[in-house]
C-alpha positions in Angstrom: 0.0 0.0 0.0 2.7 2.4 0.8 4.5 1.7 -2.2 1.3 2.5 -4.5 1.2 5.6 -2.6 4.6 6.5 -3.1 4.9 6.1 -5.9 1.3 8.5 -6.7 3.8 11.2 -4.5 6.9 10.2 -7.2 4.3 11.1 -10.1 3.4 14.2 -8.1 6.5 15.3 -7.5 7.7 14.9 -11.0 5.8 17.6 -12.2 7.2 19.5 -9.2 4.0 19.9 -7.1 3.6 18.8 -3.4 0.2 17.1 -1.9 0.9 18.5 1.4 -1.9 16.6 3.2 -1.0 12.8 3.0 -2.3 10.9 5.8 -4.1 7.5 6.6 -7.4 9.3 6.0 -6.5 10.4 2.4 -5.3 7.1 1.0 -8.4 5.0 0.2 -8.1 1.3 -0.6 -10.1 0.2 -4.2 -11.9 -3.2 -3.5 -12.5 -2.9 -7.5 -9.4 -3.0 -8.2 -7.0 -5.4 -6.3 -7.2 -3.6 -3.7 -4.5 -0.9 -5.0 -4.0 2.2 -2.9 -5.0 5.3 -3.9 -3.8 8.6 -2.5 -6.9 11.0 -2.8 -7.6 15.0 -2.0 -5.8 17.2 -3.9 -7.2 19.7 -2.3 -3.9 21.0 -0.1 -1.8 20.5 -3.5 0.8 23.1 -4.6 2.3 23.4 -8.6 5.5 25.1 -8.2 6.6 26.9 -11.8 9.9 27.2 -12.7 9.3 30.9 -12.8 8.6 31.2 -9.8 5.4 32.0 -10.1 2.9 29.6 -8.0 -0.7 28.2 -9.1 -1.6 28.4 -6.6 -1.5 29.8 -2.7 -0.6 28.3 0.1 -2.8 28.5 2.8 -1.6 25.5 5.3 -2.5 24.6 8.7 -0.2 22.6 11.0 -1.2 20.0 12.3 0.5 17.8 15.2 1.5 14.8 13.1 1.7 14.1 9.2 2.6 17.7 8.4 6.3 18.8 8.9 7.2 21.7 11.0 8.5 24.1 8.0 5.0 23.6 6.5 4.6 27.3 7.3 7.4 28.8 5.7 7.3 26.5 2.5 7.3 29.0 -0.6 8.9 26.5 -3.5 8.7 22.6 -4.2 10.4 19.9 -1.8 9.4 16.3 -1.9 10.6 16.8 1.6 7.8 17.6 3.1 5.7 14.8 1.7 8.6 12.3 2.3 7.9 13.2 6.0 4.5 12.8 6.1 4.0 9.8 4.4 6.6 8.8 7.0 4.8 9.3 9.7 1.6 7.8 7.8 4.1 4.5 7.4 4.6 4.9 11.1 0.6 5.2 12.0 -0.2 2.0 9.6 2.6 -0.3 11.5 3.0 0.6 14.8 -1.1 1.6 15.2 -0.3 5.1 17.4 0.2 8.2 16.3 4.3 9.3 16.2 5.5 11.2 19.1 5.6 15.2 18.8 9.1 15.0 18.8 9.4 12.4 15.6 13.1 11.6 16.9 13.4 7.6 16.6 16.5 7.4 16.1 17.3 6.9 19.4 13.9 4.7 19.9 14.0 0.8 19.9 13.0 -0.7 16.7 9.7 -3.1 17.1 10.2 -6.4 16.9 7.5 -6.9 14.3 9.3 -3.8 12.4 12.4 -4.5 9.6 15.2 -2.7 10.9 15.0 -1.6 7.5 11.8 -0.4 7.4 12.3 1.3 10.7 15.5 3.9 9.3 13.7 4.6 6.0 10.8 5.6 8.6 12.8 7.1 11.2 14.9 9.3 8.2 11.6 10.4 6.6 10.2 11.9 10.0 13.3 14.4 10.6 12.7 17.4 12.2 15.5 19.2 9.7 14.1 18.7 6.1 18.3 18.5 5.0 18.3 15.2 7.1 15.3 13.5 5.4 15.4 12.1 1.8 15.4 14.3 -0.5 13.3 12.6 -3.2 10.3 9.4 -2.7 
């Protein structure tokens, strides 16, 4: 499921807009279709020109998990910001709590029922610096 999502965000973010509202509630599962994820509301999204010159405006609430910190002060594209929040979102679906306000696992105990794997690529996502994160899906 995350991987179908991702790669909606790696799709996104090739045609440098952000989504800036992924979250358990916006990925919807199609019963249809083999069950493939689907990452839905566009609403939040954000086209960022080369120019310069935005789509459209940015008018973004914070809130305590899924959204990264610099949410405020984003102006121009950064998969960053997505990369973190379908981190936490990764974090939500496997652990079943929401990540801690301070989203610093790296010095946290990787669950048993976790790849160790799985728990840096999560634990790298959720970075309070966007620099430390990675910088693409």
């Amino acid at each position: 499921m995350i991987y179908q999502v991702a790669s909606a965000l790696d799709i996104i973010h090739q045609n440098h807009m952000n989504h800036l509202d992924v979250k358990p509630s916006n990925i919807m599962i199609d019963k249809d279709n083999d069950n493939n994820a689907l990452l839905i509301d566009l609403g939040s999204a954000h086209l960022c020109r080369a120019d310069k010159t935005n789509e459209t405006s940015l008018l973004l609430v914070r809130r305590r998990v899924f959204t990264p910190p610099e949410i405020q002060g984003l102006r121009d594209f950064s998969s960053t910001v997505d990369n973190y929040s379908i981190g936490d979102t990764l974090y939500y679906i496997l652990v079943v709590d929401m990540p801690s306000a301070t989203n610093d696992l790296q010095n946290e105990a990787c669950p048993d029922d976790i790849s160790d794997t799985t728990w840096h690529t999560i634990s790298k996502s959720i970075r309070l610096n966007p620099a430390e994160r990675p910088q693409s899906i």
